[in-house]
C-alpha positions, -999 to 999 in steps of 0.1 A, spaced: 166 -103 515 145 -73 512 127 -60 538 134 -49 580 140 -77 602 147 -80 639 178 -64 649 205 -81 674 225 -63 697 261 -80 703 279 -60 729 273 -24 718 273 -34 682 236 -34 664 232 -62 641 210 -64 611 190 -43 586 214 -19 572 241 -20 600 275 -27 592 282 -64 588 293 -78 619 327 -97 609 338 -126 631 379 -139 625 372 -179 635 405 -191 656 391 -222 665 416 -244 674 443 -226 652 461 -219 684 478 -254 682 476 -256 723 504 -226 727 486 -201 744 509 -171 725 496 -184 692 465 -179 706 474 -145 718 487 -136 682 455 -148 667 434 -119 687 466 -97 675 457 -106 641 420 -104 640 424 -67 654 448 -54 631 418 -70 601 395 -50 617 371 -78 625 346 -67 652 351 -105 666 375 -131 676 368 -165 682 378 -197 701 362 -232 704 353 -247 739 353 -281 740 364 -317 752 372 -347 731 352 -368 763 320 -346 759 321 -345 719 326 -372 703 320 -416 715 354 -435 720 344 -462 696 361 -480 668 332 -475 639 349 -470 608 330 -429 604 357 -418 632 388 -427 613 403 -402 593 418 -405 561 451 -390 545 435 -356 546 444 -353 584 482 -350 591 481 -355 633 459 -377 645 439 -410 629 406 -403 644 381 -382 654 382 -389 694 422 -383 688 417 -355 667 394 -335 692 418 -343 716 445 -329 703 423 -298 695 409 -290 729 414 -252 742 428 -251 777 399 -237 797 428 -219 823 431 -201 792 397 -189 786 398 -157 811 430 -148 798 422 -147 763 390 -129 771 411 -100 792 437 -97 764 408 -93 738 388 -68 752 420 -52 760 428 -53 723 392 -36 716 382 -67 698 353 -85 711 361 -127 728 336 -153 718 343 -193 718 318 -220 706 307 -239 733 303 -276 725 289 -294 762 267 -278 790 299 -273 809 315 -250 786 285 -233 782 286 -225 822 321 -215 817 313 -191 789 286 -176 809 309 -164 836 330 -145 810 301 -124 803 295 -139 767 278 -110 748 262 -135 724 265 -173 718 276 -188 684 266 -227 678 279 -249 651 262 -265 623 271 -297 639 250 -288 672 223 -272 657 199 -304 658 206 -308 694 175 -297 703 187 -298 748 215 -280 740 198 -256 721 173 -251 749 197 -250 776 216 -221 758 184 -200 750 174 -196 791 211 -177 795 190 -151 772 221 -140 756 219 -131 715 223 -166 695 242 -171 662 235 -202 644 249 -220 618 229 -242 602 254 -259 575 234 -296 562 202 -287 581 174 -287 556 139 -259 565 122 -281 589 159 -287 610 159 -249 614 123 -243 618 126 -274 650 160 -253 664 141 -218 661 110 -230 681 133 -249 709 149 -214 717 116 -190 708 100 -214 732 124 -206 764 113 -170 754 147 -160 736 141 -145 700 175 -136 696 183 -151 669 209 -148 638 213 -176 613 241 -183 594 240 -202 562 270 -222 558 286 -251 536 305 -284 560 334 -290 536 370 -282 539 376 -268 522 341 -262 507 339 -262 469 330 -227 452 300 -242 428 283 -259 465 278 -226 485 246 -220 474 245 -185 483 209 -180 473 203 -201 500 204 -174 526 174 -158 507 153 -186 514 165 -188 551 157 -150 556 121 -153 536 114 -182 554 121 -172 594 119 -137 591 158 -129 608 191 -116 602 212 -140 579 245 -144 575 278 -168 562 298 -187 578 325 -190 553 350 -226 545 361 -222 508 396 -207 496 398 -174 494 378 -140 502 354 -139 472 326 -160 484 324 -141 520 326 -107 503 298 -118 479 273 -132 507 276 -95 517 269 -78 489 239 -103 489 226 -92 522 248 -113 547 248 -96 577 273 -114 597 303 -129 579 324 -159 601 353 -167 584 390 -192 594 420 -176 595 456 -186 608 492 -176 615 505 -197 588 487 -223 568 516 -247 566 511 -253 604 499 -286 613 463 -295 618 432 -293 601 419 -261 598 451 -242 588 449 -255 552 416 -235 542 421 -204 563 428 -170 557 462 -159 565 467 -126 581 472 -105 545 443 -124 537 422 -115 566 430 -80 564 417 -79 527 388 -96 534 372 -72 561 384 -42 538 366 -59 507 329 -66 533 332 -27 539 339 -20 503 311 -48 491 287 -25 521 294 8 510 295 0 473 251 -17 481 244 17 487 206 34 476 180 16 456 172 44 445 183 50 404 200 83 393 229 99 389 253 109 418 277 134 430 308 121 412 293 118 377 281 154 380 308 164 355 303 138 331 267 139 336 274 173 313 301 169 295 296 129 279 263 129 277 247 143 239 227 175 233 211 189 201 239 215 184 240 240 155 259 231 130 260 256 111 250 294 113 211 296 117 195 331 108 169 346 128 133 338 109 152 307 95 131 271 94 154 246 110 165 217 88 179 186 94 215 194 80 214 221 102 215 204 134 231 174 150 237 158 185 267 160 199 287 163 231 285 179 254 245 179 267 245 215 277 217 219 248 177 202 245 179 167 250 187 141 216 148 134 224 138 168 216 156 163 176 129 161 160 109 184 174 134 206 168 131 204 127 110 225 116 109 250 135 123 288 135 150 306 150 140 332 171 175 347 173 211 343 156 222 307 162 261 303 154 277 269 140 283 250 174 258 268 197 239 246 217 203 249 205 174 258 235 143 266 234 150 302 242 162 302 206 133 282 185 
């Protein structure tokens, strides 16, 4: 993802180009309706170091049909409910609780966001001063939505997880066309959790040729190699699950991050930043030393007399390159000492 794109301001965070990544520790629903789990998710995400928190707003009425087609009923995988409409309900966050949360964030020093998932919640959102709004993959084909989100003029992260080029390219326009280019796109995988050889990473090279914005990953395999790898390939905003404990009921414990976990994943993204560094090829501060002292030069061997014709037995390359370069070698044969070389001298061109 070579190349400047836009940058996005979140808050007083710049994102994009070769700021730090903006790292966001997904709650969602992990709060299990206890509004101190909630309150120790934030805990958590602060003491990771993410630069985000965030919740999920939404109610089973305004998400999903109550109807008895055989696509809402959940399999074994789901230990608390037997489908989706039950499910969501189970799920919802207590809006009373929105305000709250946000306070004790900000407190915290760790920026609130929550999903929004009707126009409602989007309302709601708005009066807590959302610095930037982050849709799911699920919503990004809802082309109103989309629309009615881009006239709050706020910065927009979306996922675009199962949405093929012309799906993002039809979301982009709706929001460019209410005058809102504020716009980062996360490449993501809808599985969970979401199988290692399907993430497609390479993907978010295409996105970012493609539309010309900041990409990211939003992140729902095991683990924190996958999310530390989209940054060291350019990801510039990292969303990623985490939990209390993942032996808590409900869906999304099983494939988050637990705090440990989270911790080590933000300290691997800084590491995976720091460690991209300069395009630029040479040698740096720390090798200085060894830059010296492993690297070869051209030595006497042997005591070379003034006048004397160098020959090959009388020279080799060894450590350490204090001497002409092993390219030099065979320029050096054949030619004469201009002083006293001693066995083990480094040879120059001073002396020859």
């Amino acid at each position: 993802m070579a190349g400047l794109l836009r940058e996005i301001k979140i808050g007083n965070i710049t994102v994009g180009n070769n700021n730090p990544t903006f790292v966001i520790a997904e709650a969602g629903s992990n709060h299990n309706g206890d509004l101190g789990q909630a309150k120790k998710l934030i805990d958590v995400a602060v003491e990771a170091k993410a630069d985000a928190v965030k919740f999920q707003t939404f109610t089973a009425d305004k998400i999903a049909a109550r109807t008895d087609d055989k696509v809402m009923q959940l399999g074994d995988e789901y230990d608390t409910a037997d489908d989706l409409y039950e499910l969501y309900k189970e799920l919802e966050l207590p809006r009373e609780w929105q305000q709250e949360l946000r306070d004790y964030a900000q407190n915290k020093g760790i920026i609130f966001l929550s999903t929004p998932f009707d126009y409602e919640a989007v309302d709601q959102l708005e009066e807590l001063e959302m610095p930037v709004y982050k849709i799911a993959s699920f919503e990004c084909i809802d082309l109103p939505f989309l629309r009615y989100i881009a006239r709050k003029c706020k910065p927009i992260i979306l996922s675009t997880g199962m949405a093929n080029l012309g799906e993002i390219e039809e979301s982009l326009d709706t929001i460019y066309n209410e005058g809102n280019e504020q716009v980062i796109l996360l490449h993501c995988g809808i599985s969970y959790p979401m199988p290692v050889e399907d993430v497609n990473l390479a993907a978010m090279d295409t996105i970012s040729q493609a539309f010309q914005v900041p990409v990211g990953y939003s992140d729902h395999t095991l683990g924190i190699t996958v999310p530390v790898c989209a940054v060291a390939r350019g990801a510039k905003v990292i969303e990623k699950h985490f939990t209390l404990d993942r032996k808590l009921p409900g869906p999304d414990h099983k494939f988050a991050l637990e705090p440990d976990e989270l911790t080590a994943m933000v300290k691997g993204v800084r590491e995976a930043e720091v460690a991209i560094g300069s395009p630029i090829k040479k040698h740096v501060a720390p090798e200085e030393i060894h830059y010296h002292r492993g690297r070869r030069s051209i030595f006497a061997v042997k005591d070379i007399p003034v006048n004397t014709r160098i020959k090959a037995e009388m020279i080799a390359v060894l450590r350490p390159g204090i001497g002409l370069k092993p390219k030099y070698y065979d320029l050096v044969i054949g030619r004469t000492a201009k002083k006293n070389i001693k066995a083990y001298e480094p040879i120059t061109w001073e002396k020859i």
